[in-house]
C-alpha positions in Angstrom: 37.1 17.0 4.6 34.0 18.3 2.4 30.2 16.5 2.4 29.0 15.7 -1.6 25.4 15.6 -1.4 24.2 13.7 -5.1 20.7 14.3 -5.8 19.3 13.3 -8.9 15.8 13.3 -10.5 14.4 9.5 -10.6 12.5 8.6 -14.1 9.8 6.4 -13.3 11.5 3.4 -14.8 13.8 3.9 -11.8 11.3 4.5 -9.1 10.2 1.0 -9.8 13.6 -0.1 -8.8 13.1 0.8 -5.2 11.3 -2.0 -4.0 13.3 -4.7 -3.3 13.7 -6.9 0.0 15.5 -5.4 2.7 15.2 -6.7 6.5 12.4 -5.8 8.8 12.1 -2.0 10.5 11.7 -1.9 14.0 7.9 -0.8 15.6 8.1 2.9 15.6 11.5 3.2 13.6 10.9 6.2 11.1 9.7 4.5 7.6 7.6 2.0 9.5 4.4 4.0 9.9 3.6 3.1 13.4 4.7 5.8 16.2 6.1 5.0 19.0 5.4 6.5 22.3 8.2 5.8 23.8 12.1 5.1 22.0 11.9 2.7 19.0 11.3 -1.1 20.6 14.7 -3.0 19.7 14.1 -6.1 20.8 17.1 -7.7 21.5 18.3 -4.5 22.7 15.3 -4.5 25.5 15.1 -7.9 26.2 18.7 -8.1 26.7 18.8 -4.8 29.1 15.6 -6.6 31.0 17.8 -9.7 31.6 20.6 -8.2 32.9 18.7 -6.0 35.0 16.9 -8.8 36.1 13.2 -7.6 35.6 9.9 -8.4 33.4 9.5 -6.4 30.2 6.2 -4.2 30.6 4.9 -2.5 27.1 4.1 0.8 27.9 3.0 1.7 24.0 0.1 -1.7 24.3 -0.5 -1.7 28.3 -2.5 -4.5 30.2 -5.0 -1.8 29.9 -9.0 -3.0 29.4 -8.9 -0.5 26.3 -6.4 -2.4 24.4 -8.7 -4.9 24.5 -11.9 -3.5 23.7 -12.4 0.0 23.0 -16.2 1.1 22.2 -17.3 -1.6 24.6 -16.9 -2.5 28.9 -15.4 -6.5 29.0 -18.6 -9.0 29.4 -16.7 -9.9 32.8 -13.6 -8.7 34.4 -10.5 -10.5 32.6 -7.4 -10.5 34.3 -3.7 -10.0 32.6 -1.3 -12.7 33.4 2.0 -14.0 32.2 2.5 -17.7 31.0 4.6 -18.5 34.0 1.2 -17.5 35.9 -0.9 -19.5 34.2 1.2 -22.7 34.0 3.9 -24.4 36.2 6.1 -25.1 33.2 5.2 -22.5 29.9 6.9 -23.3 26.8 7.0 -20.9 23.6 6.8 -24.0 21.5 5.9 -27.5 22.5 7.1 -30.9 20.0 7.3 -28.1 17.0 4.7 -26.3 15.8 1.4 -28.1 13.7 -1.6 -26.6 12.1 -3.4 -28.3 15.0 -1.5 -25.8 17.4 -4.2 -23.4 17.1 -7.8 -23.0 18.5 -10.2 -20.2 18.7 -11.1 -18.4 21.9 -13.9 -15.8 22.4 -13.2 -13.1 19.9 -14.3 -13.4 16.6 -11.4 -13.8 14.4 -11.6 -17.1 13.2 -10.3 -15.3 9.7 -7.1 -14.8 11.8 -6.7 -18.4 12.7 -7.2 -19.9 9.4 -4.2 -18.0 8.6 -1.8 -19.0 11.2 -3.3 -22.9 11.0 -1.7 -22.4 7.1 1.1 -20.1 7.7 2.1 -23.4 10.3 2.2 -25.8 6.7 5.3 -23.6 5.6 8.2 -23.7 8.3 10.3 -20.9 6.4 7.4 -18.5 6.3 6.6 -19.1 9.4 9.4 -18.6 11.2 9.9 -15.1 9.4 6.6 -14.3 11.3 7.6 -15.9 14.4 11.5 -15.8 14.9 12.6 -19.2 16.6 15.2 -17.0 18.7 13.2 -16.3 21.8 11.5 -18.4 24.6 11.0 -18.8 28.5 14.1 -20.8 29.3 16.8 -18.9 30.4 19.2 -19.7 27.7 16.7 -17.6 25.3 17.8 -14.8 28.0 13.7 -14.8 28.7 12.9 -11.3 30.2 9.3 -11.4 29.6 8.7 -9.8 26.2 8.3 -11.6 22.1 8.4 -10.1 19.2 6.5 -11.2 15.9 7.0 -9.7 11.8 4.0 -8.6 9.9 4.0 -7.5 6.1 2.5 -4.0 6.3 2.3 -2.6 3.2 5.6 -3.2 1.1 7.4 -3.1 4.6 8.2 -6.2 7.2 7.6 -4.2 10.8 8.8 -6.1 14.2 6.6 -5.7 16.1 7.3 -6.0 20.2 4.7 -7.6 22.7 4.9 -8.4 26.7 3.6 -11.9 27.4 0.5 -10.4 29.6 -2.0 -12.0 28.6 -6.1 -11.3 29.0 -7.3 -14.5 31.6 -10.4 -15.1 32.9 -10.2 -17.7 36.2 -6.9 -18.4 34.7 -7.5 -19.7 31.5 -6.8 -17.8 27.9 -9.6 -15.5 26.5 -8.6 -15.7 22.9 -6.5 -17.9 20.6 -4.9 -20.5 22.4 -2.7 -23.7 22.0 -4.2 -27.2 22.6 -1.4 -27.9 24.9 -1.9 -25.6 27.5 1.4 -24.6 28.2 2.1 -23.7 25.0 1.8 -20.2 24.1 3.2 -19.0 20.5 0.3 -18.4 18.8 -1.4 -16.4 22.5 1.7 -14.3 21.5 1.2 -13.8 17.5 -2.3 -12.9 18.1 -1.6 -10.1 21.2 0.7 -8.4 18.4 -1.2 -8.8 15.7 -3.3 -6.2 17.7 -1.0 -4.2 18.9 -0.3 -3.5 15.2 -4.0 -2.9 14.6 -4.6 -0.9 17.9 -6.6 -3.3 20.0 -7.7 -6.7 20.3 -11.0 -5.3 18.7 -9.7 -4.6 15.6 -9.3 -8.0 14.9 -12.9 -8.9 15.2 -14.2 -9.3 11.7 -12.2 -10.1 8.7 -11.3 -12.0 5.6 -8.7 -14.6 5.9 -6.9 -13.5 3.1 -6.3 -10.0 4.5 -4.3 -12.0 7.5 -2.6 -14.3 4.9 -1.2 -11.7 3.3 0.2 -9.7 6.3 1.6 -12.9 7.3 3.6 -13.3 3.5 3.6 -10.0 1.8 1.9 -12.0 -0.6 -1.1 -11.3 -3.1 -4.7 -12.6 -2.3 -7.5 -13.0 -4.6 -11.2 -14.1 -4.3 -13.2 -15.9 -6.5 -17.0 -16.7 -5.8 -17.6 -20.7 -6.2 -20.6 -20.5 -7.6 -18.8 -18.7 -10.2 -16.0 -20.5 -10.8 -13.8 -20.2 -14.0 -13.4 -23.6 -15.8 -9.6 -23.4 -14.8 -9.9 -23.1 -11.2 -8.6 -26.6 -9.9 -5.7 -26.0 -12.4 -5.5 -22.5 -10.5 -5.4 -23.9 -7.1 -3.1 -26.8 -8.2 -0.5 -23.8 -9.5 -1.1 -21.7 -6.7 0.0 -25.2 -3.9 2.8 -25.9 -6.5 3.9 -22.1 -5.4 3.1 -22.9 -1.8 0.3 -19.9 -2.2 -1.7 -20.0 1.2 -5.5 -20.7 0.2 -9.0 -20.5 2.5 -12.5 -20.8 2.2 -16.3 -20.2 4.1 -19.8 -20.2 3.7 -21.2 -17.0 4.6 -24.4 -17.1 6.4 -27.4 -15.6 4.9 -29.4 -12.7 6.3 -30.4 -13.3 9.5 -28.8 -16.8 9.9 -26.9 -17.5 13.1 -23.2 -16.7 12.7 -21.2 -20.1 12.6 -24.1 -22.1 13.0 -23.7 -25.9 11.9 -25.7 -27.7 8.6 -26.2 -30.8 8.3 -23.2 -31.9 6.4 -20.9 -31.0 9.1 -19.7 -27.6 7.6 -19.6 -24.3 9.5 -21.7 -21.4 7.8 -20.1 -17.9 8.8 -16.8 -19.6 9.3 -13.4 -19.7 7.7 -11.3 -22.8 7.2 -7.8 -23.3 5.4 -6.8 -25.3 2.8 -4.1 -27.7 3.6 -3.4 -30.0 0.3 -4.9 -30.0 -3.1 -4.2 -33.3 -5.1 -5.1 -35.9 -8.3 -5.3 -38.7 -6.7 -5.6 -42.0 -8.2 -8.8 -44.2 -7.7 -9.5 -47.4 -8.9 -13.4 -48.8 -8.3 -14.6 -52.0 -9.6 -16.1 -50.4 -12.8 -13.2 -47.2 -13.6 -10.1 -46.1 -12.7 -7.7 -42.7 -13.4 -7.5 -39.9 -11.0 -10.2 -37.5 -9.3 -9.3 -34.3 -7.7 -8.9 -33.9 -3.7 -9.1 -30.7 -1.8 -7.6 -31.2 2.1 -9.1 -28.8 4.3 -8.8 -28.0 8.0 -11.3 -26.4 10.6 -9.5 -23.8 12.8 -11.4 -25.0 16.0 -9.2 -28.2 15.8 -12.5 -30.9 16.7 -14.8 -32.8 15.6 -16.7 -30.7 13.4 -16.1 -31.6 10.4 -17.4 -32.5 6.9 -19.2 -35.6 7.2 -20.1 -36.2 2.9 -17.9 -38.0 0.5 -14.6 -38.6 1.1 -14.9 -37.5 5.2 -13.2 -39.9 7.7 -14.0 -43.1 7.6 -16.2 -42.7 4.1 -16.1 -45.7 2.2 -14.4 -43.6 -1.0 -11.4 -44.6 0.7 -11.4 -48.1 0.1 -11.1 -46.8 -3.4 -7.8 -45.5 -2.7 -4.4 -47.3 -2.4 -2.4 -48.6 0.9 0.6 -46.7 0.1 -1.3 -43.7 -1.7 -2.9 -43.2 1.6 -0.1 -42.8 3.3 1.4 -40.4 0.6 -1.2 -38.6 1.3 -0.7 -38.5 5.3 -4.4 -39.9 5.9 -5.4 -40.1 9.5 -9.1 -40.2 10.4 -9.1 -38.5 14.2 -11.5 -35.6 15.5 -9.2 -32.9 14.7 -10.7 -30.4 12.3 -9.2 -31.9 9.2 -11.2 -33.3 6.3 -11.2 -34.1 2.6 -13.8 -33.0 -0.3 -13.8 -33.9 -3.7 -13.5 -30.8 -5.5 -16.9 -31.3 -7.0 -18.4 -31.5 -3.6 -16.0 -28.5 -2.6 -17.7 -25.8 -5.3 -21.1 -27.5 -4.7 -21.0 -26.4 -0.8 -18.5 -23.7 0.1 -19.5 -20.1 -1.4 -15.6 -18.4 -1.2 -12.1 -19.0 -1.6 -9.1 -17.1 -0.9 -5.3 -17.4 -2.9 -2.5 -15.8 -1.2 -0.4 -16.1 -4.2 3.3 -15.2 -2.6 5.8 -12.5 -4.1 9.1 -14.1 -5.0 11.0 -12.9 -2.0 8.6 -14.8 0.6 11.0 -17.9 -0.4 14.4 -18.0 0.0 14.3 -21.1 -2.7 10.8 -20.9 -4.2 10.0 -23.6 -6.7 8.1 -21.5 -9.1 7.2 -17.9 -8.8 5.8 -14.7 -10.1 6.6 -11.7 -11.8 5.8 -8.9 -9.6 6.1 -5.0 -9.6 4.7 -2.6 -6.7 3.9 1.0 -6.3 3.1 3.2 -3.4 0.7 6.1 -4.2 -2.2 8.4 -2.9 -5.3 9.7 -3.4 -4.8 13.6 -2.5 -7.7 15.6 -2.5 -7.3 18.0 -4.9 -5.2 16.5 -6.6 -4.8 13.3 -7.2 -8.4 12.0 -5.7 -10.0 11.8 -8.8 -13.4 9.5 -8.0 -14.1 7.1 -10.5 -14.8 7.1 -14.5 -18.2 8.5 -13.8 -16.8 11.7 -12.7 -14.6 12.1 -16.1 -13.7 15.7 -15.4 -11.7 14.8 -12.5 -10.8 11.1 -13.1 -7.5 11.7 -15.2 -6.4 13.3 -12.1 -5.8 9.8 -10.5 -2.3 8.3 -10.6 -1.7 6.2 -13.6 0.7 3.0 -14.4 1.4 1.4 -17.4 2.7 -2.3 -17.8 3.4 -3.9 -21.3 2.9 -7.8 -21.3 5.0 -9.6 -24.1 5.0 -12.8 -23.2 1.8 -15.6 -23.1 2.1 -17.6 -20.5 3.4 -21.1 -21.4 0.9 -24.0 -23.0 -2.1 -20.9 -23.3 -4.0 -22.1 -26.1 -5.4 -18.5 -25.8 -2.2 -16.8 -26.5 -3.0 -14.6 -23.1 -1.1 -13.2 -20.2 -2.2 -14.3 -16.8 -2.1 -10.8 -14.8 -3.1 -10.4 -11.5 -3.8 -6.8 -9.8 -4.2 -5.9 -6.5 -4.9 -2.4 -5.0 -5.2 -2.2 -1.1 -6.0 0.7 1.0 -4.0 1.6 3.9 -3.9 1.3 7.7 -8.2 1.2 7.8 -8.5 -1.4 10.3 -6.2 0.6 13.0 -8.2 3.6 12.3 -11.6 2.1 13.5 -11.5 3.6 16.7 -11.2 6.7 15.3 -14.4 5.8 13.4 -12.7 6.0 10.0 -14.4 3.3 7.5 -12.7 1.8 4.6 -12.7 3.6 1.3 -14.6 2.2 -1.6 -11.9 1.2 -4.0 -11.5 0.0 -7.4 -9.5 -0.2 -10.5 -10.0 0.5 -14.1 -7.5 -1.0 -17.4 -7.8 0.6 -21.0 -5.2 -0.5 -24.1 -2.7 2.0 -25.4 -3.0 0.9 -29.1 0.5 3.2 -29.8 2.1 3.5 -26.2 4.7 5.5 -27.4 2.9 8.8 -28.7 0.5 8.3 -26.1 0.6 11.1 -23.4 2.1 11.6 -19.7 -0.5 11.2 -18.2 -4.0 10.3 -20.3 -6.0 13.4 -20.3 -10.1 13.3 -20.3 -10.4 13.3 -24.1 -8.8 10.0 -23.8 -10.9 8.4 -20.8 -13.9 10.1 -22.5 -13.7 8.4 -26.2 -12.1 5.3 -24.9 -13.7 2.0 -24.1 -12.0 0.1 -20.7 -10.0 -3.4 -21.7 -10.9 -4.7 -18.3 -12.1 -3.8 -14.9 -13.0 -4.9 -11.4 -16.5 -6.4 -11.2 -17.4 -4.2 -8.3 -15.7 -1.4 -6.3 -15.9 -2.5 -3.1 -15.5 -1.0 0.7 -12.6 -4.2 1.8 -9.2 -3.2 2.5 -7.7 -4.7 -0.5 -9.6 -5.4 -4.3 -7.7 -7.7 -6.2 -8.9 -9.7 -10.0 -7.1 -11.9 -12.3 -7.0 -11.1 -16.1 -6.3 -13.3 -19.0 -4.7 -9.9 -21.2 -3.7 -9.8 -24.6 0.1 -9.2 -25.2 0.1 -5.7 -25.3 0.5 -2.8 -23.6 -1.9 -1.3 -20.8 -3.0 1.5 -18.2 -3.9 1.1 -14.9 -6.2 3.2 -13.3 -6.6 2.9 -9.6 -9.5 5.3 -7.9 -11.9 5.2 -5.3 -15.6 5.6 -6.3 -16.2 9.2 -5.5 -13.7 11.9 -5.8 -12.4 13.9 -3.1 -11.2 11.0 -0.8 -8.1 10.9 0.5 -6.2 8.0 1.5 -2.9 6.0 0.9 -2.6 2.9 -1.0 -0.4 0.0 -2.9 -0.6 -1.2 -6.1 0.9 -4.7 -6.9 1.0 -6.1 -10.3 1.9 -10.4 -11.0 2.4 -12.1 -13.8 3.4 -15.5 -15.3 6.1 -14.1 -17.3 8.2 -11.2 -17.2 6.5 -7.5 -17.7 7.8 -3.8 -18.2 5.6 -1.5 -15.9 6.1 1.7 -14.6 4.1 4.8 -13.5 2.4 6.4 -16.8 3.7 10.2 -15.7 5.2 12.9 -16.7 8.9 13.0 -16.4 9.8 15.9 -14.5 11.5 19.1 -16.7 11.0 22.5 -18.1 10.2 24.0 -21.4 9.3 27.8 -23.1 6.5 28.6 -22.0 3.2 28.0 -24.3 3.6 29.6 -27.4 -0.1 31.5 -27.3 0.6 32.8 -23.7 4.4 33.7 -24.9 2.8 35.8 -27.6 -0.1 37.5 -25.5 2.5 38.4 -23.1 4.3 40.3 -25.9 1.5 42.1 -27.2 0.6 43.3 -24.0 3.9 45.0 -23.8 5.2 42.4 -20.6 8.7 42.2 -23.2 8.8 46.0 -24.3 12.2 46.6 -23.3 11.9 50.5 -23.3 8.7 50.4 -21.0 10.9 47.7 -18.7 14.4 50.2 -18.7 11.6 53.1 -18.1 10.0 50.9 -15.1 13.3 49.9 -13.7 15.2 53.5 -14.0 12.1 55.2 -11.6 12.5 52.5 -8.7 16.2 51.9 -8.6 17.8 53.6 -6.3 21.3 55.5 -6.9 23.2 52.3 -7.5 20.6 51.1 -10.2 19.5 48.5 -8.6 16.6 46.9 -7.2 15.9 45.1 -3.6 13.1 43.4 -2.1 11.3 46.3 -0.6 11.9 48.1 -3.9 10.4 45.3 -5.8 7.5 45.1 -3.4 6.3 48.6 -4.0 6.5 48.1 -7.8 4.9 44.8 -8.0 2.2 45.5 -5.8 1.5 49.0 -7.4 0.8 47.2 -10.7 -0.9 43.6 -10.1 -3.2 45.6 -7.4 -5.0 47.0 -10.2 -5.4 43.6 -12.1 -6.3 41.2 -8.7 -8.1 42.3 -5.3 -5.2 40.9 -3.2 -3.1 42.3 -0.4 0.0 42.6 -2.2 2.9 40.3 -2.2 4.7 39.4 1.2 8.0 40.6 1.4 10.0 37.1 2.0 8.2 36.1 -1.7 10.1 38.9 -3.0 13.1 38.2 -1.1 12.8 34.7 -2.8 11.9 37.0 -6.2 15.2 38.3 -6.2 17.3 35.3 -5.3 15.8 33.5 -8.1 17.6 36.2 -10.4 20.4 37.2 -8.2 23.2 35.7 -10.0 26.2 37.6 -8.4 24.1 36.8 -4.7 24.3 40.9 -3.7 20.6 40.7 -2.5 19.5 42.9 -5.4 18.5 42.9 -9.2 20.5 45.0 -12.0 18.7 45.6 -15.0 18.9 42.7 -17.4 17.9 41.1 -14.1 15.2 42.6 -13.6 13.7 42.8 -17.6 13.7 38.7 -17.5 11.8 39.0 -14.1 9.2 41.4 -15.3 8.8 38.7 -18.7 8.0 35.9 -16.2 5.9 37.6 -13.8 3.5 38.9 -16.9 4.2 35.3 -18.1 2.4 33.4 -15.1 0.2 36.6 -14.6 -1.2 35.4 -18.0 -1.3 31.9 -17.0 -3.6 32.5 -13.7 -5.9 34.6 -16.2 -6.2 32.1 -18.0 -7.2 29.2 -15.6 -8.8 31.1 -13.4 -11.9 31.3 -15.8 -14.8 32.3 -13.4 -12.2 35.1 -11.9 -12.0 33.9 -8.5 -8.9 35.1 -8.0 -7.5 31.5 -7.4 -6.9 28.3 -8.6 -8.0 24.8 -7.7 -5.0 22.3 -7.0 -7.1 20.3 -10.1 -6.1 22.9 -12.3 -2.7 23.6 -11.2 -0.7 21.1 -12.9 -1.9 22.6 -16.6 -1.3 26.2 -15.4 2.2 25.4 -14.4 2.9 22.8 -17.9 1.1 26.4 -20.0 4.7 27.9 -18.1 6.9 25.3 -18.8 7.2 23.2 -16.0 6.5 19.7 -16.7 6.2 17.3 -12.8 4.5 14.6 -11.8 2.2 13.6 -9.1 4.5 13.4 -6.9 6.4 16.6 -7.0 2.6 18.2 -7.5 1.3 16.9 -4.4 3.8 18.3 -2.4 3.6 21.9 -4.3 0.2 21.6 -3.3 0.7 20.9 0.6 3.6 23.9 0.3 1.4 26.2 -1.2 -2.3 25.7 -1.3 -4.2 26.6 1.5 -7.6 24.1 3.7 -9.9 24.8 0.8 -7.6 23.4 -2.2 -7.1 26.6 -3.7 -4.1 28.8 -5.0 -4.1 32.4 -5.2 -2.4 34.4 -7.4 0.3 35.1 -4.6 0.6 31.3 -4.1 0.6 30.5 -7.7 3.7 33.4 -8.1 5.5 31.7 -5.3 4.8 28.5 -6.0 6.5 29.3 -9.6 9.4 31.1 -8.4 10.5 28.2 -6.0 10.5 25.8 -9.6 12.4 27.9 -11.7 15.1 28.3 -9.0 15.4 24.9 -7.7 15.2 23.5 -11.6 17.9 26.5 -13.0 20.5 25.9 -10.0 20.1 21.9 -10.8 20.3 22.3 -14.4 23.6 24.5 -14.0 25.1 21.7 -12.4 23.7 19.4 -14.8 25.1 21.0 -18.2 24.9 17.8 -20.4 20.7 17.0 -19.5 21.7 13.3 -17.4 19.2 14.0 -14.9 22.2 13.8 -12.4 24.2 16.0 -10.5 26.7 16.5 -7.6 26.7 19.2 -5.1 29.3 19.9 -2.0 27.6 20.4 1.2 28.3 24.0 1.6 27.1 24.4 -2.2 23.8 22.8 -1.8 22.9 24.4 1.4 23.9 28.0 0.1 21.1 27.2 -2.7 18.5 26.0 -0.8 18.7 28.7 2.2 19.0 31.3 0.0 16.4 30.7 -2.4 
């Protein structure tokens, strides 16, 4: 029975088509980007070997090791690790559900982190995709000692596997904790939250809206109160409507203590979550009609709380209905949660964070965006083009394009509502390594006449062209995201970090009120002649004399009148030598010389075989001449792309970054050698597709056997 191996080249329109929901990839499974140690954690598979064997699950790949907790620093005082079932008589995973109140701060400084959870806890479906409901300590949940938790990581849902050791000191939790003490869900989330991020460390210092995200695979955004667009409680309103998760702080000023109290009750240097946002109806003696409310909850679960209009107890209430107060859930107890008017709630906090949540974070969402997201790279080299201020480099960056149709509905504006987000990959885990964040940002420009514009813009275009829209600031945090109000029309985005020559990964997500077309703004991959003005230098030269070719050929061919490898070798070598101060040619490049013409596969070249080898060789000899214009005998990987369209080939950033890792050496340079093999590998690989691809579809179909013969041999 034979093996069909289809392979086809993807246009970008269905590269976009890729990202879709699919179920979450196991901690150190190949395609999560975590490695493990040890074999991929399965957790039912381990816990379920652990019962049966009768023993306590021990993480070897996040040990009860001082280092996992903090790792450029010795513990302030010895902390010991300890099971629930250690700590307590009776340790439940969950006790009477699970309640924004459920979580309290310990010692580290993540209270970003615990605003999260305290709002992932309003939504019971997304929680419970976080925190699976199927494990706990009784034995009928088969408990063996280890928990497992899902994160959003970067277009991917990772399970991520955890022991329940826990850091103790004199028996009581370090960090987050439950305010039932025998409760221990959220102990659990936060222990593999940093596993995830390498250490318990990492997860000192944040924004809460980097957490909400991971915990939704949603989209943040930030917006400075004291800056507010006219729109925002109508943006905050939509964003509940969508169950969005939304947070807020007051950042301390220079030298202020970190989470020090005012006077109103608030916490400066602190981050709270936003439980309800509401018109509510009011009647006083002199007016009545509705005033907008803002619900909002302190993670440390007490009594500091606001204490201004509309806190506990404040006579606004009286204002306020019987039964609208108990729509509205009101209970006045020393438990972190509060209300604001909204005009008190710009006046005094500074930020606030949207997670604004991708349509598959719902099973049943009531409304929801339109969303598109791309994986990329900045490749240095290549693709790491800095920002516009370096314009002969910042084409080089990957570019998207998205066409908006559609206004979003009741706009008196006639504008699309766009919201972009770029965010940098896996910075937090690499801290330890003492790898900062990148400075990131995003530029948009109009494509007045989309379809003749070229794949991709070049640097006459950034260089005469005005930007449509652009982040206010590039900025160091993991992920920069702005909303737009666009024009219908249709748009590039380009995504760079500020100076060129930095390499990192990143994602690129794209929502919109109504439906949009986007796709990377690339060249499709293909080949064409050769440029016209190299074609005819080549001729002049005499690289297409047939006679000096047959005359070539005839004193190198052997008796059977033809040409091998080493043959070729000595000829090649005695020529170029005396154009480029090289070596000579290796001889496997022309082994793969000659299987690029080889079309009856005898290991050698017959004449016609060889006279269209010796046009393409003087063909990309020409070409390196001609981009190699201070004759350094090499070319940068910037330049390499336009040297291999002037032959003919026409690939996009992805194909040319891994050209470049194939064939470019530490320094990001090509030499001629490189630049011959690099071409010879392209014209096989696109010929022996083509010839199974005689009608252009972009598709083909190749037995096993066929396919392997092609790739081996060429």
């Amino acid at each position: 029975m034979s093996s069909n191996v289809t392979w086809s080249f993807a246009t970008s329109t269905q590269r976009r088509n890729l990202y879709r929901k699919t179920d979450s990839l196991k901690f150190g499974e190949k395609g999560s980007g975590f490695r493990c140690r040890t074999e991929i954690q399965d957790f039912e598979k381990i816990r379920d070997q652990c019962f049966a064997e009768g023993r306590l699950f021990e993480d070897r790949t996040f040990d009860a090791d001082d280092a996992n907790i903090f790792y450029s620093k010795q513990l302030p005082r010895p902390f010991q690790w300890k099971r629930p079932g250690e700590i307590v008589d009776d340790p439940h995973f969950f006790v009477e559900g699970v309640s924004r109140f459920d979580v309290r701060q310990g010692e580290l400084g993540d209270c970003w982190l615990l605003a999260a959870v305290a709002n992932l806890t309003l939504n019971t479906e997304l929680f419970h995709r976080v925190v699976p409901p199927d494990q706990g300590f009784m034995r009928s949940k088969k408990y063996a000692g280890i928990f497992h938790f899902r994160f959003w990581q970067f277009g991917k849902w990772i399970d991520v596997v955890v022991d329940d050791r826990l850091p103790t000191f004199y028996g009581k939790l370090v960090f987050l904790q439950s305010k039932d003490n025998n409760e221990f869900w959220s102990a659990l989330l936060e222990k593999a939250y940093a596993k995830l991020h390498g250490s318990y460390e990492a997860l000192k210092g944040g924004r809460m809206c980097e957490a909400m995200c991971d915990f939704t695979g949603g989209l943040t955004e930030e917006y400075k109160l004291s800056q507010a667009p006219p729109n925002l409680f109508t943006i905050m309103s939509k964003a509940y409507d969508r169950s969005s998760l939304m947070g807020c702080a007051i950042p301390p000023e220079p030298g202020e203590a970190i989470e020090g109290r005012m006077s109103n009750g608030l916490i400066k240097g602190h981050a709270y979550s936003i439980t309800c946002v509401k018109m509510v109806d009011i009647k006083t003696p002199r007016v009545s009609g509705k005033i907008p409310l803002v619900r909002i909850r302190n993670p440390w679960g007490n009594e500091a709380e606001w204490s201004g209009p509309w806190s506990d107890k404040s006579r606004e209430w009286n204002y306020i209905s019987a039964d609208e107060k108990e729509q509205l859930g009101i209970t006045f107890e020393a438990d972190g949660e509060f209300w604001m008017s909204y005009a008190d709630f710009i006046k005094n906090f500074v930020e606030l964070e949207i997670c604004n949540l991708s349509p598959d974070s719902l099973d049943e969402p009531k409304k929801c965006w339109a969303t598109h997201t791309f994986d990329g790279s900045w490749v240095k080299g290549i693709t790491a083009g800095g920002c516009r201020n370096h314009i002969d480099t910042f084409g080089c960056n990957p570019q998207y394009r998205i066409t908006l149709d559609d206004p979003d509905e009741e706009d008196d504006e006639q504008a699309c509502t766009t919201i972009i987000s770029l965010m940098q990959k896996n910075r937090r885990a690499q801290r330890k390594m003492g790898i900062d964040a990148l400075t990131i940002g995003f530029v948009l420009y109009l494509l007045k006449n989309p379809n003749s514009a070229p794949r991709p813009l070049p640097r006459k275009f950034f260089e005469y062209t005005a930007t449509a829209a652009k982040v206010d600031s590039f900025t160091n945090l993991r992920e920069v995201c702005q909303r737009y109000k666009l024009a219908p029309g249709t748009y590039c985005i380009v995504p760079s970090t500020f100076e060129p020559h930095q390499q990192g990964n990143f994602i690129l997500r794209v929502y919109s009120e109504k439906k949009n077309d986007m796709q990377e703004h690339d060249d499709e991959v293909g080949v064409n002649e050769a440029d016209e003005n190299v074609v005819e230098e080549v001729k002049k030269a005499g690289g297409g004399s047939t006679d000096a070719i047959s005359e070539c050929f005839k004193k190198i061919a052997g008796d059977d009148m033809e040409v091998d490898a080493n043959e070729l070798k000595e000829v090649l070598d005695f020529v170029l030598k005396k154009e480029f101060d090289f070596p000579g040619f290796g001889i496997n490049l022309c082994r793969g010389i000659v299987a690029m013409m080889d079309q009856d596969h005898s290991g050698k070249l017959a004449l016609e075989e060889f006279k269209t080898l010796w046009f393409n060789i003087a063909t990309w000899k020409r070409v390196f001449k001609m981009y190699d214009e201070n004759n350094t005998g090499s070319l940068t990987t910037f330049q390499l792309r336009s040297a291999l369209a002037s032959s003919g080939y026409h690939l996009n950033l992805h194909i040319l970054k891994r050209l470049t890792l194939r064939y470019a050496n530490k320094n990001n340079t090509m030499t001629f050698e490189d630049f011959i093999m690099c071409a010879v590998k392209l014209k096989t690989m696109i010929e022996v597709f083509k010839e199974k691809d005689p009608k252009g579809t972009n598709h083909a179909t190749f037995q096993l056997d066929e396919w392997l013969k092609f790739t081996m041999y060429a």
